[in-house]
C-alpha positions, 0 to 999 in steps of 0.5 A: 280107881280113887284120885285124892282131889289135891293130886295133881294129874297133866292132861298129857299123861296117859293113866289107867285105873290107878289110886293116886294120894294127896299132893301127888303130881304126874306130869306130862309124858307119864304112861302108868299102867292099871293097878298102880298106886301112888302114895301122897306127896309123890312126884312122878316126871315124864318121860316115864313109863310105869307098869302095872301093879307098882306101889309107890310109897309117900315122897317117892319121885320118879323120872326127874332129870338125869344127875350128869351135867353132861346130860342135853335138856332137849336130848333123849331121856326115859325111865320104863320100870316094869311090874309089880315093884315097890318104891317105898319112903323118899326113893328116887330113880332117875331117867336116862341120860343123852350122854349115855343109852338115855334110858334107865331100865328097872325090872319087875317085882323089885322092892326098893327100901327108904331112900334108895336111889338109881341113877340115870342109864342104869339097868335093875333086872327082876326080883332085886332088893336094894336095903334102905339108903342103898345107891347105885351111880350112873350106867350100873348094872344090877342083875336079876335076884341080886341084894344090896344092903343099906347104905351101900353104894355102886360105883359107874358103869360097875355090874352086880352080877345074878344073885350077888349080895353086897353088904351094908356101907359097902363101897363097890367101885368093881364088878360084883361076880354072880352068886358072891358075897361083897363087903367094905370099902373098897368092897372084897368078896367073902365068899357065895351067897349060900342061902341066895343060892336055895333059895333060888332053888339051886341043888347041892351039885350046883354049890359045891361046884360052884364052892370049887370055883370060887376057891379056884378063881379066888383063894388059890392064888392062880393066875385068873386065865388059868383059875378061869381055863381050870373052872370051866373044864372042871364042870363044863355042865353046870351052867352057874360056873359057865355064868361065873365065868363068862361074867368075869371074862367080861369085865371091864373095870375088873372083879373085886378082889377075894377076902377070906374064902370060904 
């Protein structure tokens, strides 16, 4: 454990053995777990919690106040992010907001790239990578595996469902389905996000079923209830499809819309 004698650490935060830099500040409210470390001129607001493991990069602030002008200074408000992330240069991720669940919620083992940000009430599951300058507004959904390239950025209370993957400079302002690709402004689907796929450890009985989906949900022209009906009784075993189309039955903003399949 080393604390650099310009940090600066409130007595109400609850730390463990961690390495703090030069310049950085923990306020008050803060609960940070063994094994973290916080690079110089980092600034860590409360109520945050942090798990162990975690890396934060220099100029990386944490837990400020929720962007929502709808937001109650004196209401409910926290960010917990979980194990063994990486927050590098300039990264912001904000708490949640009274407006909203009041809390933002990120993972474990995701790495956050320069100037990625998360807004106030989102949730990021495990193992996710946001490119440099990737952004996701307030209330997003991003679940486990998924990629977000640079200066993307997620629309509110939009989903990117497991293993999707949104190309850089895309504009999502729908729902990304689980296992596609998205890119451009309004953001289109292009496509599965193959290589996601095996390297996820999913076998060729499971892409090519999902391949057919795909064409059935988004090439084939059908009407979404009858893609979706034709999809699950097709494979009715392979738990990807059920997950395809059980995340697509469960929009409320709708799915973005098919571009050239393949």
């Amino acid at each position: 454990m080393s604390w650099h004698s310009t940090a600066i650490i409130d007595p109400r935060a609850q730390v463990g053995e961690i390495d703090v830099g030069p310049y950085a500040i923990i306020g008050p409210d803060v609960t940070i777990e063994d094994g973290v470390k916080i690079g110089p001129h980092c600034v860590v607001h409360g109520p945050t919690t942090i798990g162990r493991g975690t890396v934060l990069h220099a100029h990386v602030v944490l837990g400020d106040a929720p962007q929502d002008r709808k937001h109650d200074a004196d209401g409910p408000s926290e960010l917990v992010i979980g194990e063994d992330n990486i927050f590098r240069e300039f990264t912001t991720a904000h708490r949640g907001s009274s407006s909203g669940a009041g809390v933002t919620r990120i993972g474990d083992r995701n790495y956050f790239m320069a100037n990625s940000h998360v807004a106030h009430d989102c949730t990021v599951g495990n193992d996710c990578l946001f490119a440099n300058s990737a952004a996701i507004a307030g209330h997003v959904q991003i679940a486990d595996g998924a990629v977000l390239g640079g200066l993307c950025a997620v629309h509110q209370h939009t989903r990117v469902g497991r293993l999707a993957m949104v190309g850089g400079g895309a504009m999502c302002a729908q729902d990304v389905p689980p296992f596609t690709l998205a890119q451009g402004d309004r953001a289109r689907l292009y496509g599965l996000n193959i290589i996601g796929l095996r390297r996820a450890g999913a076998n060729n009985e499971v892409i090519s079923a999902l391949k057919k989906s795909w064409r059935l949900l988004f090439v084939d022209g059908l009407p979404r209830k009858v893609a979706l009906s034709r999809a699950t009784e097709a494979y009715p075993d392979v738990a990807e499809v059920a997950e395809l189309v059980a995340f697509i039955q469960a929009s409320e903003r709708g799915v973005c819309r098919g571009g050239l399949g393949r």
